[in-house]
N, C-alpha and C positions, 0 to 999 in steps of 0.2 A: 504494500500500500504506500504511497507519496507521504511523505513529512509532512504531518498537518502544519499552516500556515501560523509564523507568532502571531500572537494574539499582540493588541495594544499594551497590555499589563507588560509582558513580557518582554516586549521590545521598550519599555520604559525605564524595565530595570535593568536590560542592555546597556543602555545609554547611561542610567548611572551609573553603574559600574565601570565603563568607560572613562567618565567626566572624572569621577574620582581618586581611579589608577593615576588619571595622566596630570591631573593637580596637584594632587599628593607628591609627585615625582616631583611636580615643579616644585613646589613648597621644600621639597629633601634637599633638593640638590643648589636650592637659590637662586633659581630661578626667576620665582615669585620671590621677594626680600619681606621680612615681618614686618608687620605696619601696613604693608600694601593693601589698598583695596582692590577687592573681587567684585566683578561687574558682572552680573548674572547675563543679561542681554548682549554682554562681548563674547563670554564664554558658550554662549547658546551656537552663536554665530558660526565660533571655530571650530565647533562641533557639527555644525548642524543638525542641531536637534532643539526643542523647543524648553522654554524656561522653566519648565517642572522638573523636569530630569536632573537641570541643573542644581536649581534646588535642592532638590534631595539629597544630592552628592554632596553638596556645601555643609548640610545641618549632619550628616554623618561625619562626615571631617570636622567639624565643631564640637560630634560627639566624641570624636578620639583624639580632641585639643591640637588639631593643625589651622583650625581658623575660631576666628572669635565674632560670634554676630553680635551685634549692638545695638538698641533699637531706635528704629528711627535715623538709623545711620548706614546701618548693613553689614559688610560680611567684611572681616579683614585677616588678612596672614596674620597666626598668634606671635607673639612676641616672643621673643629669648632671654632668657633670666638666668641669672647664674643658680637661685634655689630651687628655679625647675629642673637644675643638669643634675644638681645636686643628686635631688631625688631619682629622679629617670636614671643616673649611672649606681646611686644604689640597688635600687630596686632589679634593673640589671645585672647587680654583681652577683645578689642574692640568689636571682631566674638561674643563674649559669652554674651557681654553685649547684644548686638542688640536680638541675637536670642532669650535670657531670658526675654528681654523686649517684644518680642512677644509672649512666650509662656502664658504670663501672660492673654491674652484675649481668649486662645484658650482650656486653660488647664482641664481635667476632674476628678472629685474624682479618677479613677482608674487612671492617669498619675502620680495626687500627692502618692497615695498609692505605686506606683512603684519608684518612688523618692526616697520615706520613705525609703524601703525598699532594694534600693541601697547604700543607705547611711549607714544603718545598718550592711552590708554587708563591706562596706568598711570601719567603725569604727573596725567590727572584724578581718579583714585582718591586719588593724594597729595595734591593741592589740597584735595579732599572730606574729606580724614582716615578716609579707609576703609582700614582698615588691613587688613583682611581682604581686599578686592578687591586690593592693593596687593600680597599677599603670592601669589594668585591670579596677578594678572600679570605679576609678577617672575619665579615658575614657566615660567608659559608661553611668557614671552620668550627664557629658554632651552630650553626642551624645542622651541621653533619652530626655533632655531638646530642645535640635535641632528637636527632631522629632515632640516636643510637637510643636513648633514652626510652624511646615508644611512648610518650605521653603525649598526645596529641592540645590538651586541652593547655598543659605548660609552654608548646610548642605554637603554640598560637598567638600567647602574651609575647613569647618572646620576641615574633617575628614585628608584633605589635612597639613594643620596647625600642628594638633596631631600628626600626623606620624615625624614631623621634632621636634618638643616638645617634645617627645617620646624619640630620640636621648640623649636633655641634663637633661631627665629624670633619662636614665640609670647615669650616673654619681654623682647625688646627691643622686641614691640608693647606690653606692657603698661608698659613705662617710656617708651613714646611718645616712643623712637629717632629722630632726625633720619635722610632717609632722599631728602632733597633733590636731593642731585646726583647720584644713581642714575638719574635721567632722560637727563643729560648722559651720564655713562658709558656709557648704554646707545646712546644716539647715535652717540657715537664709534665704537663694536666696528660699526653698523650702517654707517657709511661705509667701513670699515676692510675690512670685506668687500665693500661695493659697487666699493671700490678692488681688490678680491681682493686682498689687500697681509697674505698669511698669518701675516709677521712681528709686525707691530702688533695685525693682529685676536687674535693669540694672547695677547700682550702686557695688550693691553686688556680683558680676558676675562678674566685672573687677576689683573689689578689691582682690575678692579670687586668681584670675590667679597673676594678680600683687605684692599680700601680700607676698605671697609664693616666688614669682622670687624675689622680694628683699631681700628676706631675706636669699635668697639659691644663690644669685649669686658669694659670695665672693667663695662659692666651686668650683666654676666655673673659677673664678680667680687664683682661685691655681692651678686648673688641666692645666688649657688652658695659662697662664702665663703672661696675658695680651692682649695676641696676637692671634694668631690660634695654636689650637688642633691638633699636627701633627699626 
């Protein structure tokens, strides 16, 4: 039988889903700058699609704090604040510890061989000064760890987490952030589970999130000024 035709519903929430992805990116990468306003009627336009889809997509990015609506003013890129990174790199260090502390009972020669060789991947993006590829497989080296993990529901925060991380990530690549002994750190957490030793592996898991945010926040300090990143 022929693929029944989308319906209107469903091609609505196409389109959000769309509108959102590709915002949200803007918003990651700085694209869109915080402060900035979002114009629902420009963004309809470059989508072509109509002002409800957009919508939608806005007020669910507002719900998982990438824009801030206002009222009687509208829709704008959330702002950067050093006690949001605060938080979000905690709360991250915590997500990473747990998940590594599980992946330690679950893990297979072929998860740690893909570890290995994530890591190797992202010692050469470092050599290269790709800082884009760097920040790619920083990601993935935990998101591989989450998967080892099998908890979908923890796996989902976290990918959640990254995408706001991602943010005051861009910033410490443009002041060309020393980013050196994240290879080693990442070593370690990979023995640490090859050991299944869920004590250390959790340990070393919030120290690498942690080691790095302190030592990269005073960049953060300069850009953001104390206060929020307008």
């Amino acid at each position: 039988m022929p693929i029944p035709a989308a319906n209107q519903a469903e091609k609505q929430s196409s389109a959000k889903e769309k509108v959102y992805r590709q915002v949200a990116r803007w918003i990651i990468d700085g694209t869109m700058v915080p402060g900035e306003k979002l114009n629902e009627g420009e963004i309809a336009a470059y989508f072509s699609v109509s002002r409800t889809p957009v919508h939608e997509a806005l007020m669910l990015l507002a719900e998982h704090h990438f824009v801030e609506v206002l009222p009687s003013r509208g829709s704008f890129v959330s702002r950067l604040s050093l006690s949001e990174a605060d938080a979000i790199y905690e709360a991250i260090s915590a997500l990473n510890g747990v998940l590594t502390g599980l992946a330690c009972g679950k893990r297979t020669e072929e998860d740690l061989a893909d570890l290995e060789d994530i890591n190797r991947r992202f010692a050469a993006a470092l050599a290269a000064g790709d800082s884009e590829g760097v920040l790619a497989l920083d990601d993935a080296f935990h998101l591989r760890i989450a998967a080892v993990a099998g908890n979908p529901y923890l796996e989902k925060y976290l990918r959640q987490l990254q995408m706001h991380i991602t943010r005051f990530e861009h910033i410490f690549i443009r002041d060309e952030a020393d980013r050196q002994h994240s290879t080693q750190d990442h070593q370690g957490i990979i023995d640490a589970i090859r050991a299944r030793d869920k004590a250390e592996a959790n340990r070393l898991a919030e120290a690498n999130w942690l080691g790095v945010y302190r030592e990269q926040r005073p960049i953060l300090e300069k850009a953001i000024g104390g206060g929020e990143m307008m």
